[in-house]
Jmol script that loads the backbone (N, CA, C; Angstrom):
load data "model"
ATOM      1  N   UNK A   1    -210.751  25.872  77.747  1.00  0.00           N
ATOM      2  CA  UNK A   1    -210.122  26.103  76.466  1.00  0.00           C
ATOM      3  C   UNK A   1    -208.754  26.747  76.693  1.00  0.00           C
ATOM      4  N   UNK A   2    -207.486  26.043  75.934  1.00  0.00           N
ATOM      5  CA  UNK A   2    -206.141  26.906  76.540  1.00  0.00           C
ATOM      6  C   UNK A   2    -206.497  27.589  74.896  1.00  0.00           C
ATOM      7  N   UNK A   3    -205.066  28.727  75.703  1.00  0.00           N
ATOM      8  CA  UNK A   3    -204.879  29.815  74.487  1.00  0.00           C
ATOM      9  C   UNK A   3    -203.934  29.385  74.205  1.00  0.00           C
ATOM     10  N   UNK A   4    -203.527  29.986  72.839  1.00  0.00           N
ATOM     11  CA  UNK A   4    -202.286  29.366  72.359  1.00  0.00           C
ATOM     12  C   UNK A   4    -200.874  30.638  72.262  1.00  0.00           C
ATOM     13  N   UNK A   5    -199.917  30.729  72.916  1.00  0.00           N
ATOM     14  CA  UNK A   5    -199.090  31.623  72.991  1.00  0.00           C
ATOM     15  C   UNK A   5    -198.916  32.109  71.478  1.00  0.00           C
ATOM     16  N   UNK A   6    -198.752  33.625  71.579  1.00  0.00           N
ATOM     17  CA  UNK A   6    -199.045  34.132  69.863  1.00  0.00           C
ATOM     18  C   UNK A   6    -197.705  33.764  69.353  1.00  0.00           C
ATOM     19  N   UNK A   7    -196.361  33.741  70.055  1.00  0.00           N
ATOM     20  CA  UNK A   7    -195.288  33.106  69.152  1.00  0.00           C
ATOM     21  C   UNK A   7    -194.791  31.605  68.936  1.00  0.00           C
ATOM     22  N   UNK A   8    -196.015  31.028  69.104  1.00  0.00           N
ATOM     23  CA  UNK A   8    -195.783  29.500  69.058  1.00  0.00           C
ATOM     24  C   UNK A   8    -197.043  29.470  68.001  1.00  0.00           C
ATOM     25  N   UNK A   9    -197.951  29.899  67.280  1.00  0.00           N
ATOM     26  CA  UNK A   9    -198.402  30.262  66.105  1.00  0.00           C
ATOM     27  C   UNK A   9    -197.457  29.944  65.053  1.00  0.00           C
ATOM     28  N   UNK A  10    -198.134  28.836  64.410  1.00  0.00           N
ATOM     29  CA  UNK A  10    -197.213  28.183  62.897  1.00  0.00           C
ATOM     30  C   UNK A  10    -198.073  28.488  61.691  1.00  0.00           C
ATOM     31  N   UNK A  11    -197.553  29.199  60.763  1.00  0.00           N
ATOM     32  CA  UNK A  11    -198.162  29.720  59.588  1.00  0.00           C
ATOM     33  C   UNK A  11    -197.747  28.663  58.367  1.00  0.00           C
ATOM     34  N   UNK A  12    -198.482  28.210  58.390  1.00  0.00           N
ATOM     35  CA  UNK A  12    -198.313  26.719  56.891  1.00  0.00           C
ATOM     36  C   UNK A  12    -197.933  27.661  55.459  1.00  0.00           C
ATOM     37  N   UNK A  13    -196.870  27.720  54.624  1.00  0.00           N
ATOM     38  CA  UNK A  13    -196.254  28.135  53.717  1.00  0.00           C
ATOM     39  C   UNK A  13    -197.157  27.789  52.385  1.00  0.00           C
ATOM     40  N   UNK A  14    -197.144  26.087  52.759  1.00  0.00           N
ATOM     41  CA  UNK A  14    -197.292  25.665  51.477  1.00  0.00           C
ATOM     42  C   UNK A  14    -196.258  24.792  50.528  1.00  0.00           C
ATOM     43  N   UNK A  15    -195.181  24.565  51.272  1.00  0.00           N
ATOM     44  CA  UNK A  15    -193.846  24.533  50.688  1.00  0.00           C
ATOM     45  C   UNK A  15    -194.198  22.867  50.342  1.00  0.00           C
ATOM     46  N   UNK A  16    -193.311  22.284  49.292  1.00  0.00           N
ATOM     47  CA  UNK A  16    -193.844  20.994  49.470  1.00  0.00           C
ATOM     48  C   UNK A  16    -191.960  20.708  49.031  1.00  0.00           C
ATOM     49  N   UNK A  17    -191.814  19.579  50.172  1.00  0.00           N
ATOM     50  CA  UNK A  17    -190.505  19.383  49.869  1.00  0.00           C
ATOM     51  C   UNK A  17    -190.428  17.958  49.740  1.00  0.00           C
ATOM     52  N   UNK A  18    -188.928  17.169  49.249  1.00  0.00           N
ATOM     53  CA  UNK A  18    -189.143  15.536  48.933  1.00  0.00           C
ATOM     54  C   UNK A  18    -188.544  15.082  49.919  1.00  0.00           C
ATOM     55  N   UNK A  19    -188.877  14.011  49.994  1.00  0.00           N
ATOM     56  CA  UNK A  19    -188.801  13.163  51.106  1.00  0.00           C
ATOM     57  C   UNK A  19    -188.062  12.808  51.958  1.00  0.00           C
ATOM     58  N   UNK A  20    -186.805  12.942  50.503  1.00  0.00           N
ATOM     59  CA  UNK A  20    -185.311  12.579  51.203  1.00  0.00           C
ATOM     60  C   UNK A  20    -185.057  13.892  52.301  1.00  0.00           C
ATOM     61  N   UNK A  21    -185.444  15.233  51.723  1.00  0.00           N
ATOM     62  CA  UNK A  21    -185.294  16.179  52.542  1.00  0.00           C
ATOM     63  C   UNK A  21    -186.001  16.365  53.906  1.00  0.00           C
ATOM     64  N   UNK A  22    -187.609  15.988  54.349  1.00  0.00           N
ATOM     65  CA  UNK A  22    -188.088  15.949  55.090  1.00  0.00           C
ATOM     66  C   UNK A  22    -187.685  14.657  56.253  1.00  0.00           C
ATOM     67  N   UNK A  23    -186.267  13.976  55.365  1.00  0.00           N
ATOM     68  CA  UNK A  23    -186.217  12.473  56.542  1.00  0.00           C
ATOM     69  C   UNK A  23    -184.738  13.449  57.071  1.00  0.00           C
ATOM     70  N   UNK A  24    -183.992  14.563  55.885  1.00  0.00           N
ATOM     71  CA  UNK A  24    -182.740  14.645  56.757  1.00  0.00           C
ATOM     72  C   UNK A  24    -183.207  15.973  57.593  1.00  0.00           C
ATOM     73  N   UNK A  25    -184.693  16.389  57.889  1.00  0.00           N
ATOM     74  CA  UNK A  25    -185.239  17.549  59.151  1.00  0.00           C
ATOM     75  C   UNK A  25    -185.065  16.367  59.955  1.00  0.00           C
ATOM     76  N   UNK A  26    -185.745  15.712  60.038  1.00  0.00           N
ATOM     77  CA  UNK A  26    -186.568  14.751  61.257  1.00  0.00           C
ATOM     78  C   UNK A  26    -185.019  14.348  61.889  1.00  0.00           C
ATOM     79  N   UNK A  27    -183.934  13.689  61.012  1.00  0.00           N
ATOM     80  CA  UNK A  27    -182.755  13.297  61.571  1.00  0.00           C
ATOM     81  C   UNK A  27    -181.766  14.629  62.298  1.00  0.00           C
ATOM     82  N   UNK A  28    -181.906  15.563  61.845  1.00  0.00           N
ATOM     83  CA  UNK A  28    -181.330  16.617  62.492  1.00  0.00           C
ATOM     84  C   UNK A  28    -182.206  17.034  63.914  1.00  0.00           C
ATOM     85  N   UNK A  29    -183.834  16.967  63.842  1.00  0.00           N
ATOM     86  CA  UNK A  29    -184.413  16.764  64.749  1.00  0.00           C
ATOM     87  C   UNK A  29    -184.144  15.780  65.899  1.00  0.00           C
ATOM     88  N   UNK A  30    -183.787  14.930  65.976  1.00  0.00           N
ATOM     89  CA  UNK A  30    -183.201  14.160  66.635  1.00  0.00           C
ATOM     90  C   UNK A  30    -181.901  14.225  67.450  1.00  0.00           C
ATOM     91  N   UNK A  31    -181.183  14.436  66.611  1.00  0.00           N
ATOM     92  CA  UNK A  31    -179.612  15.087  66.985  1.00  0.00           C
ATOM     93  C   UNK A  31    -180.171  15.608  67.631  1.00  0.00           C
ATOM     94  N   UNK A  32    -180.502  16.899  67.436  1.00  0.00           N
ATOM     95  CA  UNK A  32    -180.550  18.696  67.738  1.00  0.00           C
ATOM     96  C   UNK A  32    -181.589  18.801  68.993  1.00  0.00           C
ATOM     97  N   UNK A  33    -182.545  17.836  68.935  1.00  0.00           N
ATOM     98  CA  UNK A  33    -183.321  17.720  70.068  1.00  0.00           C
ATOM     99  C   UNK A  33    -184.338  19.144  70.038  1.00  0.00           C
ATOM    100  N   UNK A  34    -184.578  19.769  69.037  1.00  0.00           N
ATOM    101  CA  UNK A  34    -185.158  20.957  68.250  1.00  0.00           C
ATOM    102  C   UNK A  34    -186.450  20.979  67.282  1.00  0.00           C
ATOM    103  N   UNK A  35    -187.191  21.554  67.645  1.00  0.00           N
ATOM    104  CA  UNK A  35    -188.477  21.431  66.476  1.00  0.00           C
ATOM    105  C   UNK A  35    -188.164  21.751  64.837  1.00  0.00           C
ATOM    106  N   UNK A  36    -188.999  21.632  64.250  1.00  0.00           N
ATOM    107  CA  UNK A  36    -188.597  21.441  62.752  1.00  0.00           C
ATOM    108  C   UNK A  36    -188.197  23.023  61.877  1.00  0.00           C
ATOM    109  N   UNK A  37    -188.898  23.736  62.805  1.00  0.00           N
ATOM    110  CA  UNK A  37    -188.614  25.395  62.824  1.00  0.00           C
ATOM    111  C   UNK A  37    -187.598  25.616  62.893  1.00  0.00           C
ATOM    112  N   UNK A  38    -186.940  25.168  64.561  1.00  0.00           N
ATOM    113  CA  UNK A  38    -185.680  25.874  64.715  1.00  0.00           C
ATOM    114  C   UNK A  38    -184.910  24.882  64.352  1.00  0.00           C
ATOM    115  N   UNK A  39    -184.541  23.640  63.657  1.00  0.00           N
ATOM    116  CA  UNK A  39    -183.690  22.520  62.329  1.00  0.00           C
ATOM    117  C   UNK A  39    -183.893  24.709  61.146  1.00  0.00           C
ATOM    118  N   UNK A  40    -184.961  24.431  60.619  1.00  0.00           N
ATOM    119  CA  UNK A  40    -185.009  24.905  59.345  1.00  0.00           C
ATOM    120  C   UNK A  40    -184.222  26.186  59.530  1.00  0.00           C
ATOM    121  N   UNK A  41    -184.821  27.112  60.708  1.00  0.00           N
ATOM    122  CA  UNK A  41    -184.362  28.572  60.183  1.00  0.00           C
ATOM    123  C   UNK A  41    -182.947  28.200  61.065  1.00  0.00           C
ATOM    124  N   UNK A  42    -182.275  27.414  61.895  1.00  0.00           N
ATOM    125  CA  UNK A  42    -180.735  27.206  61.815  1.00  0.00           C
ATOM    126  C   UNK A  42    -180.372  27.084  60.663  1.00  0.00           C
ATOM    127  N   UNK A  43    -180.808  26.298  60.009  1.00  0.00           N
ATOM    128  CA  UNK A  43    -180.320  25.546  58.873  1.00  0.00           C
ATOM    129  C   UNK A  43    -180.141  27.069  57.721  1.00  0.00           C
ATOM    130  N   UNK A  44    -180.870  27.338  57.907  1.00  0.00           N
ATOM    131  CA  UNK A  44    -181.199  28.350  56.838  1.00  0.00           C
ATOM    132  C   UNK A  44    -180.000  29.549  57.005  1.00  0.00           C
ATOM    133  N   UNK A  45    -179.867  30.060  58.804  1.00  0.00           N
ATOM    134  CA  UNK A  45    -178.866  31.352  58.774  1.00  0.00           C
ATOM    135  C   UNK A  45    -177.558  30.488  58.339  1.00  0.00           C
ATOM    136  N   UNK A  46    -177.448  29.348  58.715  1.00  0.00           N
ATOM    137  CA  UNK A  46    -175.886  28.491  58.991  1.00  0.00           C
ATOM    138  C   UNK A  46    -175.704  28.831  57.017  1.00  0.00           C
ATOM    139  N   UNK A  47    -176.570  28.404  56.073  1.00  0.00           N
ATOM    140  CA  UNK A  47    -176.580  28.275  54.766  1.00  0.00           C
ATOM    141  C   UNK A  47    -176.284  30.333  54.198  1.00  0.00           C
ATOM    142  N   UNK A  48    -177.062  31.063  54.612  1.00  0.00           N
ATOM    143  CA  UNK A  48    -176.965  32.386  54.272  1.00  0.00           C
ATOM    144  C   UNK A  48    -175.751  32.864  54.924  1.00  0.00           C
ATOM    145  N   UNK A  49    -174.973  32.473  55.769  1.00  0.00           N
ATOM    146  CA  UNK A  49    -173.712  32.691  56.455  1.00  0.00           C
ATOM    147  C   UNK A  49    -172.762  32.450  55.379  1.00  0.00           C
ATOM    148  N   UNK A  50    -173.069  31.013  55.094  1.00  0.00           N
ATOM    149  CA  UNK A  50    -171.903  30.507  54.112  1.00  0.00           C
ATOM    150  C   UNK A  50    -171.670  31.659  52.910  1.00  0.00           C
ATOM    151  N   UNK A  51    -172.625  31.197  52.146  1.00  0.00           N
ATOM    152  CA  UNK A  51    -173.029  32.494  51.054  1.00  0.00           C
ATOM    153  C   UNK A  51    -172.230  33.378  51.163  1.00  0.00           C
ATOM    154  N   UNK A  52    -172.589  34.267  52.005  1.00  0.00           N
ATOM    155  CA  UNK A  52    -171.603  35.451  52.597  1.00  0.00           C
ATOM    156  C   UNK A  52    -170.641  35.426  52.273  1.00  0.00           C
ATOM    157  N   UNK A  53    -169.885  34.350  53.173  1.00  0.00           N
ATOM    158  CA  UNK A  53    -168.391  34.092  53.295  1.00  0.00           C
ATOM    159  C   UNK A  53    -167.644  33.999  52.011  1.00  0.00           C
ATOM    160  N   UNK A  54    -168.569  33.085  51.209  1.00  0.00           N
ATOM    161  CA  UNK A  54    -168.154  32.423  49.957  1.00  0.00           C
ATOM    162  C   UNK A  54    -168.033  33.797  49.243  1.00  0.00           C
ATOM    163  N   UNK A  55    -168.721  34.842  49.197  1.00  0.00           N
ATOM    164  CA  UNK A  55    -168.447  35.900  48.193  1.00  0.00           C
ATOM    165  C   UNK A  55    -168.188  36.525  48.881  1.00  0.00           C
ATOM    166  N   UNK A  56    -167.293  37.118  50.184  1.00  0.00           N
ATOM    167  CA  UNK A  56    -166.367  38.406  50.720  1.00  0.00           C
ATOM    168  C   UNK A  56    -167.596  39.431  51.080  1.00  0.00           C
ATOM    169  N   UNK A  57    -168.851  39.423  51.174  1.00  0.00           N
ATOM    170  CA  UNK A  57    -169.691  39.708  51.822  1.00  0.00           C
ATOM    171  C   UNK A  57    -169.913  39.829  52.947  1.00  0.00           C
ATOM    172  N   UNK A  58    -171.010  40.817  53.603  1.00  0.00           N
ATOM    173  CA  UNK A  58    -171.150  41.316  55.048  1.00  0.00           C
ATOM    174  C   UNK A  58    -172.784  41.374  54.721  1.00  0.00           C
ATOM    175  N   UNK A  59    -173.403  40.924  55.902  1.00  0.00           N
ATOM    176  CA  UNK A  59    -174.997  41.551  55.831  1.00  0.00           C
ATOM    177  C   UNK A  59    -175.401  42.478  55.694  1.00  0.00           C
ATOM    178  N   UNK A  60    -174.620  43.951  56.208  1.00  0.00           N
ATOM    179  CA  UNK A  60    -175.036  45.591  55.292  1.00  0.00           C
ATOM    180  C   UNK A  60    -174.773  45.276  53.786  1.00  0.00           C
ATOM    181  N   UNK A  61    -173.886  44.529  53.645  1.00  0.00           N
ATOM    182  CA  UNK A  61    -174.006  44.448  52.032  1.00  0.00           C
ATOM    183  C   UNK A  61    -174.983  44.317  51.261  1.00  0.00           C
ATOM    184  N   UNK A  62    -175.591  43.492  51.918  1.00  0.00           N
ATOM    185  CA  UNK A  62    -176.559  42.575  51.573  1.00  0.00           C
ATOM    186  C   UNK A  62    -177.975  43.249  51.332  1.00  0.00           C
ATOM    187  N   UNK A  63    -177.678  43.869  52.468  1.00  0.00           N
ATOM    188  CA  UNK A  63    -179.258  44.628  52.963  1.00  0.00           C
ATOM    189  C   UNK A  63    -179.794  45.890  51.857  1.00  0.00           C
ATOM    190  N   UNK A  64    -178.628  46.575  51.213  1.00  0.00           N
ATOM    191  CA  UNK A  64    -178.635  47.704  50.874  1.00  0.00           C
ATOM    192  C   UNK A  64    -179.580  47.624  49.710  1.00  0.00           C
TER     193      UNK A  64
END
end "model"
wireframe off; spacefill off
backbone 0.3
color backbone group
């Protein structure tokens, strides 16, 4: 029986997303040569970066 390394443990959300969105993971998957994790939470800081920028923001800002 293998064990399964505790940070390779995937916790199912629940999230249900459409299709078109789950074909442009898989295509960034490809590019990126990256599991669907590290597509999403890139995807995700690259998107909360913007944000930032867009309103003259800093992450202590943010945090407070």
């Amino acid at each position: 029986m293998q064990m399964k390394n505790k940070n390779s443990l995937k916790v199912s959300r629940g999230y249900r997303l459409r299709v078109k969105t789950h074909n442009l993971i898989k295509n960034l998957q490809v590019i990126t040569s990256l599991s669907s994790d590290q597509v999403l939470s890139k995807s995700c800081m690259l998107y909360y970066k913007t944000i930032l920028e867009q309103n003259g923001m800093s992450k202590t800002e943010v945090s407070k």
